[in-house]
C-alpha positions in Angstrom: 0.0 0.0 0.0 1.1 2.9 -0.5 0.5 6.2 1.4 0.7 9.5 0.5 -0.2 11.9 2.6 -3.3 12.2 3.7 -5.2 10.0 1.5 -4.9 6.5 0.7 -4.9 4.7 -2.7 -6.7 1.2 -1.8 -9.6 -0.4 -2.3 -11.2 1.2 0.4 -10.6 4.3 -1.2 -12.1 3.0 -4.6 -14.9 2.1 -2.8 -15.7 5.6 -1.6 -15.2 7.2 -5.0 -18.1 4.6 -6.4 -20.2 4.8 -3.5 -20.1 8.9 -3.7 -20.8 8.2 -7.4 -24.0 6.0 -6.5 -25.1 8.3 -4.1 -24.8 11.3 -6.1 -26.7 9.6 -9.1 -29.1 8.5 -6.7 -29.5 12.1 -5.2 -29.6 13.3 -8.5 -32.7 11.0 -9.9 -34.5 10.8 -6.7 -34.3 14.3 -4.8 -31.9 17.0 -7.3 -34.2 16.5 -10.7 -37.4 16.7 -8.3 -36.4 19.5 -6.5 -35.4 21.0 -9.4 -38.7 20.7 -11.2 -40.4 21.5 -8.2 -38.5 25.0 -8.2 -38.8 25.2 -12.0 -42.7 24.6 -11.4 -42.8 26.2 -8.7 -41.0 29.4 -10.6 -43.7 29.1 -13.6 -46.7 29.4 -11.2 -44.9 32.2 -9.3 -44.6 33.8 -13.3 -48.1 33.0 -13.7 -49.6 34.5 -11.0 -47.5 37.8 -11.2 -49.2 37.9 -15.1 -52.4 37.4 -13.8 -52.2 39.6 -11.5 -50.6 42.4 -13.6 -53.4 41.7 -16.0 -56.3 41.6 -13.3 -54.8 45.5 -12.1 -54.8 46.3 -15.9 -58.4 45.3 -16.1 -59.5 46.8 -13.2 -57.5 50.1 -13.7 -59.7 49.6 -17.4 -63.1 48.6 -15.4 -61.9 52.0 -13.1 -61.3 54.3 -15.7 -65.0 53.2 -17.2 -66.5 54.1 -14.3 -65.3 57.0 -13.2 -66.0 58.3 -16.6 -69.8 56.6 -16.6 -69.7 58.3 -13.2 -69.1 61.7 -14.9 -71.0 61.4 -17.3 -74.3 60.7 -14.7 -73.3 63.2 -12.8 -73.3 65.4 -15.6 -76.5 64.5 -16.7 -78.0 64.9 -13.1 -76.7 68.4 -13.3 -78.2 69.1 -16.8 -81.4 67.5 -15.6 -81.5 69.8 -12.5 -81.0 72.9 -14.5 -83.6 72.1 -16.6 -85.9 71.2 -14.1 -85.1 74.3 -12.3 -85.8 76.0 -15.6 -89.2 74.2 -15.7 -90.3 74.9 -12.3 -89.6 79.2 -12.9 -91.5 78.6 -16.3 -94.4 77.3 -14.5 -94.0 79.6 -12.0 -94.2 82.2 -14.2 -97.5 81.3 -15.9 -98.8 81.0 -13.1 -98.2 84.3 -11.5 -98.9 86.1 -14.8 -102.4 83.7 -15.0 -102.6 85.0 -11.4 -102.0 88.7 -11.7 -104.9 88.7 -15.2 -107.3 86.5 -12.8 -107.1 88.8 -10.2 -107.3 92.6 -12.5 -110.6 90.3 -14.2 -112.2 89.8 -10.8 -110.9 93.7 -9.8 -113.1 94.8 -13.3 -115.8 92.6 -12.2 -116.0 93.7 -9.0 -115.9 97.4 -10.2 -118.9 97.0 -12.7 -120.5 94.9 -9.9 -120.6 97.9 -7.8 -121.3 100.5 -10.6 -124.2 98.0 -11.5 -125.8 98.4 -7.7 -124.9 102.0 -7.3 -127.0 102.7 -10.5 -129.7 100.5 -9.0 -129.7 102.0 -5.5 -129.7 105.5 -7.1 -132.7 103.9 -9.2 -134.7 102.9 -6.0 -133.6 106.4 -4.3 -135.3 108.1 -7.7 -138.4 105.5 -7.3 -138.4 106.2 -3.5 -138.3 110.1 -3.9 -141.1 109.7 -7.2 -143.3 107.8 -5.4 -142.8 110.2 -1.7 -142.7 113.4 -4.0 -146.1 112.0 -5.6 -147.7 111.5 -2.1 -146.4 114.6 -1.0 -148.2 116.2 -3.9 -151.6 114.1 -3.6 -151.6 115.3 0.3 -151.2 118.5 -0.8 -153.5 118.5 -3.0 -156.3 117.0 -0.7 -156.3 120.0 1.0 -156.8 123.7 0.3 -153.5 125.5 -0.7 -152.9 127.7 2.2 -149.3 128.5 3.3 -149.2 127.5 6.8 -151.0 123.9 5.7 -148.2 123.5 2.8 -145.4 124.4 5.8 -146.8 121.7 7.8 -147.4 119.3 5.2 -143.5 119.9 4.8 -142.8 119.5 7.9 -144.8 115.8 8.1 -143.2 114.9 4.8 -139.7 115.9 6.4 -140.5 113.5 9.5 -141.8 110.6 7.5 -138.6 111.0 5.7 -135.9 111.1 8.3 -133.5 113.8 8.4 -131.1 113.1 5.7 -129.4 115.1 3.6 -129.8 115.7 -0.7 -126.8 115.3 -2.8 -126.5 114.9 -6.3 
């Protein structure tokens, strides 16, 4: 045998050298080429996910974008649809005051020919009142003789009968 230094060159040492061999073949098909795959695989679905994921922000930064603009848009339209409801409402508001203001100078003229129309008739009945008092006046008078003191007296009734009001034209 011979020896050199630290290691040996013998069988024992052949043996080592094949049974490392063995055991890093085994290693190699039973735990390095798994392992490997497993991190490979395991890499992809890590790839994967990061592409879904950067596709799912994309869409929902898309699906954002759409509705922030929809929401614009509706709240555009609400405003729109407020103004012109606004715009509406002082329309109607309007109409209505202007209907308002004619109903009310119509019922004003009415109510001024109303009370023309019974001043005219109470005149009327005052003029019917006096005719037919004047006429009595005149058939009392007329009953009797004409002397001056009777026609001051028959004044004087006529006065009483009357009431104390006073003529205007």
């Amino acid at each position: 045998m011979l020896r050199a230094g630290l290691v040996q060159l013998d069988w024992t040492f052949v043996f080592q050298i094949i049974n490392t061999i063995i055991l890093y073949l085994l290693l190699r098909h039973f735990l390095f080429v798994p392992v490997t795959k497993f991190m490979a695989n395991r890499k992809k679905g890590i790839e994967d996910s990061l592409k879904l994921a950067e596709r799912k922000n994309s869409e929902a930064d898309g699906y954002k974008n759409e509705y922030f603009a929809k929401l614009q848009t509706a709240e555009n339209e609400g405003n729109n649809i407020i103004k012109q409801a606004t715009k509406n409402a002082d329309a109607k508001a309007d109409i209505l005051i202007k209907e308002a203001k004619e109903e009310v100078s119509q019922l004003k003229e009415k109510a001024l020919k109303d009370i023309e129309s019974e001043r005219k008739k109470a005149v009327n009945e005052i003029k019917d009142e006096i005719s037919s008092i004047a006429i009595l006046a005149a058939s009392k008078v007329l009953e009797t003789e004409i002397d001056k003191s009777k026609n001051k007296q028959i004044v004087d009734k006529f006065i009483k009968e009357v009431g104390e009001e006073k003529w205007q034209n």
